[in-house]
C-alpha positions as CSV (number, residue, x, y, z in Angstrom):
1,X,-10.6,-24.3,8.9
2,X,-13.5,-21.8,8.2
3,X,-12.2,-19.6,11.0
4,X,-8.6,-19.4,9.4
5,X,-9.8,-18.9,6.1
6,X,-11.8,-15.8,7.6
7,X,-8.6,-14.6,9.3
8,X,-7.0,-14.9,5.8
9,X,-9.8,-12.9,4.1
10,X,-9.8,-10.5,7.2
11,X,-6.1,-9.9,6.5
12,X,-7.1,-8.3,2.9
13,X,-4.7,-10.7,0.8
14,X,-5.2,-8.3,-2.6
15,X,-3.4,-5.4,-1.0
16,X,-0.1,-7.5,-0.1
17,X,1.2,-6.2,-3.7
18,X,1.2,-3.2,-2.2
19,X,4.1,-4.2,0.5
20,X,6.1,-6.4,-1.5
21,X,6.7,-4.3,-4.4
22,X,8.2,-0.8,-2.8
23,X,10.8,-3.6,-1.6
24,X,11.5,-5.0,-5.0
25,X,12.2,-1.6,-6.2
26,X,14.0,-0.2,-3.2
27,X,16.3,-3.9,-3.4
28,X,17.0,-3.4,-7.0
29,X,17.6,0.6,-6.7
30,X,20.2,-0.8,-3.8
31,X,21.9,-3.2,-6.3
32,X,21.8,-0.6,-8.7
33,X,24.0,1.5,-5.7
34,X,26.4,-1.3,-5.0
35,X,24.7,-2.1,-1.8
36,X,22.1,-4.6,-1.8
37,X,21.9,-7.2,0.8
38,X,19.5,-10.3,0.9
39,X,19.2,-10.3,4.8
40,X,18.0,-6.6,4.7
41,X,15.6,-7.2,1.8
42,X,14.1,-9.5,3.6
43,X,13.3,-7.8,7.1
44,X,12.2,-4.5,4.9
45,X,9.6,-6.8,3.4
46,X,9.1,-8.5,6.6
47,X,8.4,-4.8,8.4
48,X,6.2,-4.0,5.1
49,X,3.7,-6.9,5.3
50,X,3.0,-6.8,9.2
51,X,2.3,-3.1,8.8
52,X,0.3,-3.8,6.2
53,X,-1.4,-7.0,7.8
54,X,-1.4,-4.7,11.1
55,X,-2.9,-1.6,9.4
56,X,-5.7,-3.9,7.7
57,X,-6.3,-5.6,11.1
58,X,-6.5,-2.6,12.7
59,X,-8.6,-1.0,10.1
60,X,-11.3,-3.8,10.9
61,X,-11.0,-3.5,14.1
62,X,-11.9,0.5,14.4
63,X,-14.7,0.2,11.8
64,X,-15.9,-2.4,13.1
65,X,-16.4,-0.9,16.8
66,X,-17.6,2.3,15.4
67,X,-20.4,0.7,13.5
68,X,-18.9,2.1,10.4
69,X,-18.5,-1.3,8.5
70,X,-22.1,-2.4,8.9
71,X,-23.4,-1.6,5.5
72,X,-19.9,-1.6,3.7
73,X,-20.0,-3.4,0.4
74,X,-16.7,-5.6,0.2
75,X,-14.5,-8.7,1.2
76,X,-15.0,-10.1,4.8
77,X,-15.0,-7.3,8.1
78,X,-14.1,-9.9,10.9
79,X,-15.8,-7.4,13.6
80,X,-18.2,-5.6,11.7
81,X,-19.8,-9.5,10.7
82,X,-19.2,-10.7,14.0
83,X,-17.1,-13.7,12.7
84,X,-14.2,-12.6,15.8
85,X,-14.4,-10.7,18.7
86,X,-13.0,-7.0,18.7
87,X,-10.5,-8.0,21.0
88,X,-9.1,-10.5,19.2
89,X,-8.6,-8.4,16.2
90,X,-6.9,-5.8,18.0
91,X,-4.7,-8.2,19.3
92,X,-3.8,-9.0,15.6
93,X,-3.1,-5.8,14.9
94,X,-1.0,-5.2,17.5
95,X,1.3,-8.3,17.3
96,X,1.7,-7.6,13.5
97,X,3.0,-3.6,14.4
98,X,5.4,-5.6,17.5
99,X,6.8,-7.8,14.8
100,X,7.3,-4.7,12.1
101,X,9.1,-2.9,14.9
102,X,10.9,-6.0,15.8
103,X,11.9,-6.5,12.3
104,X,12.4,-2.7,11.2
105,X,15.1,-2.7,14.7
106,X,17.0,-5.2,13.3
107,X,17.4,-3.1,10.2
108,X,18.6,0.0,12.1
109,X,21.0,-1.9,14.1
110,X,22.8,-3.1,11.2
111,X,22.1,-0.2,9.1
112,X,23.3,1.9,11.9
113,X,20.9,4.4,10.6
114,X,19.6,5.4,14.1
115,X,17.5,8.3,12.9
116,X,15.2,5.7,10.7
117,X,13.7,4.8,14.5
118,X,11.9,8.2,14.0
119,X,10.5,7.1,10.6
120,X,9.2,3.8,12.0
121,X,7.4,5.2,15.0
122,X,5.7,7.7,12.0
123,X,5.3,4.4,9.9
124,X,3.3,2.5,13.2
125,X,2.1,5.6,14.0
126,X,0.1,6.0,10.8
127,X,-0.9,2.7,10.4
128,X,-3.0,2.8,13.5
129,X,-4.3,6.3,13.3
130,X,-5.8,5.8,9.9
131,X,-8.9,4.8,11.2
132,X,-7.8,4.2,15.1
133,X,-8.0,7.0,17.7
134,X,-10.7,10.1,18.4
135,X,-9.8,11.7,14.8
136,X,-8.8,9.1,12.2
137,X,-7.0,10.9,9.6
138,X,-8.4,8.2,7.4
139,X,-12.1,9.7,7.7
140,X,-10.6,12.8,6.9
141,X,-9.7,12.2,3.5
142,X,-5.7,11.9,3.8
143,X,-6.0,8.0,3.5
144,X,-4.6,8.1,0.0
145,X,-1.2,10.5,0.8
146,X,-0.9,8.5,4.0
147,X,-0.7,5.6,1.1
148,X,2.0,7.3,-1.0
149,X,4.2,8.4,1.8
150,X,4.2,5.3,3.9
151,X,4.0,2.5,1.0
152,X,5.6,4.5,-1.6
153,X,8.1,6.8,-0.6
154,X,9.2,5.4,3.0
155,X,9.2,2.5,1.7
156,X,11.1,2.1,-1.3
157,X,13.0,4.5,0.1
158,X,14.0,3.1,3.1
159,X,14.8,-0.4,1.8
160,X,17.3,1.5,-0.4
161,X,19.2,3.3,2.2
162,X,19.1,0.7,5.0
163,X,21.4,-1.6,2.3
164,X,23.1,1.1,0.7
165,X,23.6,4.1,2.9
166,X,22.5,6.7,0.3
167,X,19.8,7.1,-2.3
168,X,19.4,8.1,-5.9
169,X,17.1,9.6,-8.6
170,X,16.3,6.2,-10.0
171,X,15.2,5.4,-6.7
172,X,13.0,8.2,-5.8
173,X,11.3,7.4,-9.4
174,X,10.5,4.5,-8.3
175,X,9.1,5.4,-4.9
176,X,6.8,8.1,-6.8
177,X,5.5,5.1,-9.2
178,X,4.9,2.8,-6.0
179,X,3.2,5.5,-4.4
180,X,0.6,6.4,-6.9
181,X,0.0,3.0,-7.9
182,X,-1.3,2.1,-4.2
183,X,-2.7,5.5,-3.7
184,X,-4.7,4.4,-6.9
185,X,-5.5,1.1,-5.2
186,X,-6.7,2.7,-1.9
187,X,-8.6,5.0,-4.1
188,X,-10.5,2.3,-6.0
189,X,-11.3,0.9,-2.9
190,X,-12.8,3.9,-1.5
191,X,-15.1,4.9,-4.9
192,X,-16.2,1.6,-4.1
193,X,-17.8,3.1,-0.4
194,X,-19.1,6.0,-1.3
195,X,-22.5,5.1,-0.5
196,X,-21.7,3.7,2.4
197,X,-19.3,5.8,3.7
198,X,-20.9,8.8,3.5
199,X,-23.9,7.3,5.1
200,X,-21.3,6.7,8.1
201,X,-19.7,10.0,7.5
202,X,-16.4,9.2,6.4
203,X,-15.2,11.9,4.5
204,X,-12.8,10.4,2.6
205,X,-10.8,11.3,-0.5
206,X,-13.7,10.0,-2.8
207,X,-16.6,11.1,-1.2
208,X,-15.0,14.9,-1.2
209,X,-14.4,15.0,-4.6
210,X,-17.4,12.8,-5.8
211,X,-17.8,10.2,-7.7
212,X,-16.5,11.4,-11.3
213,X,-13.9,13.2,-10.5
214,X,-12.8,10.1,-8.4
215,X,-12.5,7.9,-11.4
216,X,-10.4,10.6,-13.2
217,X,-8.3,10.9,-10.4
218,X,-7.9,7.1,-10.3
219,X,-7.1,7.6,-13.9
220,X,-4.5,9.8,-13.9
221,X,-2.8,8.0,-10.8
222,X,-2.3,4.9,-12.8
223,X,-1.1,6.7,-15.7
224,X,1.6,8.4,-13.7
225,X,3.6,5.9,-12.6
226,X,4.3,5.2,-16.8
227,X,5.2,8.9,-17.1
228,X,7.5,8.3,-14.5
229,X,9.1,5.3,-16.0
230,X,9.9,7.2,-19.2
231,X,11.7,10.1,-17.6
232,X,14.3,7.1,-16.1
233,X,14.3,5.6,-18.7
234,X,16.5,8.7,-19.7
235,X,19.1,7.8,-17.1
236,X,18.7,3.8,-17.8
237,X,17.0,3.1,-21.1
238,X,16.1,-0.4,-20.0
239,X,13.8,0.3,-17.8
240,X,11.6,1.2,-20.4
241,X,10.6,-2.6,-20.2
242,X,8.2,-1.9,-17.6
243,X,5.9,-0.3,-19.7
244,X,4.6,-3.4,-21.2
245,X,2.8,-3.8,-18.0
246,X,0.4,-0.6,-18.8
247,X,-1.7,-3.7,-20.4
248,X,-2.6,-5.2,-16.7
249,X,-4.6,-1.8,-16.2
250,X,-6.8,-2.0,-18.5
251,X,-9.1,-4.3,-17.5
252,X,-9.8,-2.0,-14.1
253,X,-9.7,1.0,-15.9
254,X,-12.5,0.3,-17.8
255,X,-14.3,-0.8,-14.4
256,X,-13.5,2.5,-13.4
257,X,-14.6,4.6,-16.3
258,X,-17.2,2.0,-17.2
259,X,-19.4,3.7,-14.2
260,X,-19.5,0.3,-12.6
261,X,-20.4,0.4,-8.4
262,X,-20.5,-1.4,-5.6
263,X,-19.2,-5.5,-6.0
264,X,-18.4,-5.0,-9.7
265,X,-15.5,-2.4,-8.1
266,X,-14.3,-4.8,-6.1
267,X,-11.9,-6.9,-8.5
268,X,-10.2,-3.5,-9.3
269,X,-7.8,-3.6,-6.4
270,X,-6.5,-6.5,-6.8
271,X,-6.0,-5.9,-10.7
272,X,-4.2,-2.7,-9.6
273,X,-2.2,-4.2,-6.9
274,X,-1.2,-7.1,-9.9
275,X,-0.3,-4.3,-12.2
276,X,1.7,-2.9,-9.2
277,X,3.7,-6.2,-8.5
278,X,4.5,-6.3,-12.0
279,X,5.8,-3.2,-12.6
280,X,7.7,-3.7,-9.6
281,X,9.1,-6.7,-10.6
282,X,10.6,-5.9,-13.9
283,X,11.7,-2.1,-12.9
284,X,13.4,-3.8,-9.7
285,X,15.3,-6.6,-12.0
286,X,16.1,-3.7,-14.5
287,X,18.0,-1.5,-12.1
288,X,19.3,-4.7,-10.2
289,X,21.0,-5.7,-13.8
290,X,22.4,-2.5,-14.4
């Protein structure tokens, strides 16, 4: 039972939001199109949370054999605290990024939307080169766009055209609010590793720009997606509704502006990622309605 459990935490539970809501809003942007389908809904969140299973997996499993992950500050590292064995975790990883592309094949078959192939090789592709491989693009600082193009804008995106055939404004609204609300999560995450990180020399987003101007940037990602909401709300009033969720965020944005570090960061993800879900879930049942 203990050993499960530590796969559970190793799997990074608080960042499912961050799957399950691009396909709420891509599902209900479809609906608003005419074409939503609850078979292709649910193998677009099927392909969403292995990849982001697999990408966490994976994560652990690179850190963890680069040493990087010896001094983080955080939930559970299943390598890096020699709870499993590398080879195990890689294993994970790679049957979680089999079962996406499993999954994601099943969509472009009945999509017909051969082209989308390409996207999910760059999808797989990204989830394992984020910390895998000789130059991780993750240790780069390009861990946060890698965020708002593969959780935000793929995929709302692609949930949407996989069931309709097309796209929309609305649509691409909501893939920008997706997007910078997990870019803000990963974000979070990484103020929270500074320290660490830079000890390890993992140049991410928040060690290049520092710790202030990390907060504000956190800031003004979670205040986007609101901004957002308010110019669709000129093509569907309704949706206007999801800006009662702005009071989820307040609790982590005062973590973040609050100068708090190391464990007292940690519960901000997950209060992002709730903020996230919820946003997702009323702008999704808004457009769905309409």
């Amino acid at each position: 039972m203990a050993m499960i459990t530590a796969w559970v935490q190793g799997a990074r539970p608080r960042t499912l939001p961050n799957a399950v809501a691009p396909v709420v809003v891509g599902a209900g942007a479809a609906a608003e199109l005419g074409g939503f389908s609850w078979l292709r809904s649910a193998l677009a969140l099927l392909v969403a949370l292995a990849l982001i299973v697999g990408v966490n997996y994976a994560n652990d499993y690179s850190d963890g054999v680069r040493g990087t992950d010896d001094a983080r500050v955080g939930p559970l590292r299943l390598v890096a605290s020699g709870t499993a064995e590398a080879r195990s975790v890689l294993a994970a990883a790679l049957s979680c990024f089999l079962l996406a592309c499993i999954a994601g094949l099943a969509l472009v078959i009945l999509s017909g939307a051969w082209w989308l192939l390409a996207v999910g090789a760059l999808c797989v592709g990204g989830a394992w080169f984020y910390t895998g491989g000789r130059r991780p693009y993750g240790y780069a600082g390009f861990g946060e766009v890698a965020v708002f193009v593969f959780f935000g804008l793929a995929a709302v995106l692609g949930t949407v055209y996989v069931q309709a055939g097309g796209l929309s404004l609305l649509a691409l609204g909501g893939a920008v609010a997706v997007g910078s609300f997990s870019s803000a999560a990963l974000l979070a995450n990484n103020l929270r590793d500074i320290p660490s990180d830079t000890d390890a020399g993992k140049r991410t987003l928040a060690v290049r720009l520092g710790d202030l101007r990390t907060r504000r940037l956190y800031l003004a990602l979670v205040v986007l997606p609101f901004a957002v909401t308010i110019a669709m709300a000129v093509a569907l009033p309704p949706l206007l509704l999801a800006s009662v969720t702005a009071p989820a965020l307040i609790r982590p944005v005062r973590v973040v502006l609050g100068r708090a570090t190391g464990r007292a960061l940690i519960p901000v993800l997950a209060d992002t990622g709730l903020a996230l879900l919820l946003w997702a879930v009323i702008t999704g049942a808004v457009l769905a309605a309409a």
